[in-house]
C-alpha positions as CSV (number, residue, x, y, z in Angstrom):
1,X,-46.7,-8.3,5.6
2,X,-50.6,-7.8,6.1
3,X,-53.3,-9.0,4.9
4,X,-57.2,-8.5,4.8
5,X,-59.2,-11.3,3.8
6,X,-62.8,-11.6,3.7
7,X,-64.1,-15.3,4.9
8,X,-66.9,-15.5,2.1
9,X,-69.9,-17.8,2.3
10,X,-68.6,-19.4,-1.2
11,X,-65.2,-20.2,1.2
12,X,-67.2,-21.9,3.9
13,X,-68.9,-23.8,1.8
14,X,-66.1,-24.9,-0.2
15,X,-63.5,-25.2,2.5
16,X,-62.8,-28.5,4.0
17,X,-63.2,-29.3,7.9
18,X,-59.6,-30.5,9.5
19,X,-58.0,-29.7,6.7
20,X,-55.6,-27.2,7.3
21,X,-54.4,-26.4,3.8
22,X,-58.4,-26.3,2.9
23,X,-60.1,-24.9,5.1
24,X,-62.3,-22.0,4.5
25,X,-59.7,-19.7,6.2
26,X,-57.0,-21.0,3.8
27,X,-59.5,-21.0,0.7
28,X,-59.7,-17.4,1.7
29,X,-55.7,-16.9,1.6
30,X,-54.7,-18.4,-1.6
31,X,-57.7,-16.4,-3.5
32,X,-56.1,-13.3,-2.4
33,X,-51.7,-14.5,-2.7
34,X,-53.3,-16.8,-5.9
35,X,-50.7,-19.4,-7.2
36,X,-47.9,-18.2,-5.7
37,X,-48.4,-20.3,-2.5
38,X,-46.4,-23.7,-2.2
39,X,-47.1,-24.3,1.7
40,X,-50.0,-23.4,3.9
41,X,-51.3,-24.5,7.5
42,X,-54.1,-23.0,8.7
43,X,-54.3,-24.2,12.4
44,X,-55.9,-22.0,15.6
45,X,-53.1,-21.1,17.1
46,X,-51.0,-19.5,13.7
47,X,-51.2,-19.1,10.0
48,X,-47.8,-20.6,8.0
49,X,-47.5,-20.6,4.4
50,X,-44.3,-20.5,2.1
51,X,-44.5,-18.4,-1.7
52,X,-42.0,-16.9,-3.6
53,X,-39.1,-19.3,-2.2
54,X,-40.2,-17.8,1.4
55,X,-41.5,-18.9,4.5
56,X,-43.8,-16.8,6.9
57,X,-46.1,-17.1,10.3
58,X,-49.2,-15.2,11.8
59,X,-50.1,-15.6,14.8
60,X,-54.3,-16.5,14.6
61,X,-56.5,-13.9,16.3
62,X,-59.0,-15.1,18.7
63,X,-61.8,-14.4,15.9
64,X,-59.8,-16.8,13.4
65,X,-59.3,-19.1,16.0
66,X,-63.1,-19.8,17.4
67,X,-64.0,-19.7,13.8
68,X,-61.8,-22.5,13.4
69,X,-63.5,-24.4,16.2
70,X,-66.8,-24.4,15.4
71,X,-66.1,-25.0,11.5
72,X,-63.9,-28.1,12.5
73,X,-67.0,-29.2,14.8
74,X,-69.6,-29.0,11.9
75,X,-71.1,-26.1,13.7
76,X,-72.7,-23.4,11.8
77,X,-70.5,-20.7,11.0
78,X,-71.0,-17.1,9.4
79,X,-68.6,-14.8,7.0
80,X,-66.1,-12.7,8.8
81,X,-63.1,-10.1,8.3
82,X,-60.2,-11.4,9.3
83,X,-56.4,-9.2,9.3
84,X,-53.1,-11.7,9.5
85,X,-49.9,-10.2,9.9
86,X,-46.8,-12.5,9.0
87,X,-43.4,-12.5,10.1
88,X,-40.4,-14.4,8.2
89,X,-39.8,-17.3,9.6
90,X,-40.8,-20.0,11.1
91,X,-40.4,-19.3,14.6
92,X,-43.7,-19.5,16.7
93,X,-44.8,-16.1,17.7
């Protein structure tokens, strides 16, 4: 399963810092899965969220992960593209 999100400005500034289930990264993910989402981590080394009585893991490319960094930090950060691709399970890849 694949998706292409798009790390908006709106999601930055909305997103939480050290909050992995509010980040701007996860803000990003549950506007594209919606309300179907009843678990999600956000952290720099994977991506794990549960919906639809399913769990699944990305691993976090390197983009996604300094992203994560500086926005934990307070540093100033900028919009991005970012492609996950999830596995069942929740074995780390």
């Amino acid at each position: 399963m694949k998706y292409k999100l798009n790390i908006t400005e709106k999601n930055i500034l909305e997103g939480e810092r050290a909050n992995p289930e509010n980040c701007a990264i996860a803000r990003s993910i549950k506007g594209k899965i919606r309300n179907k989402i009843t678990n999600l981590s956000v952290l720099p080394s994977h991506v794990v969220l549960s919906f639809n009585k399913k769990n699944y893991i990305a691993e976090m490319p390197k983009e996604g992960a300094e992203f994560i960094k500086r926005f934990d930090r307070g540093l100033p950060v900028n919009s991005f593209k970012l492609n996950l691709k999830f596995k069942k399970g929740f074995a780390l890849v």
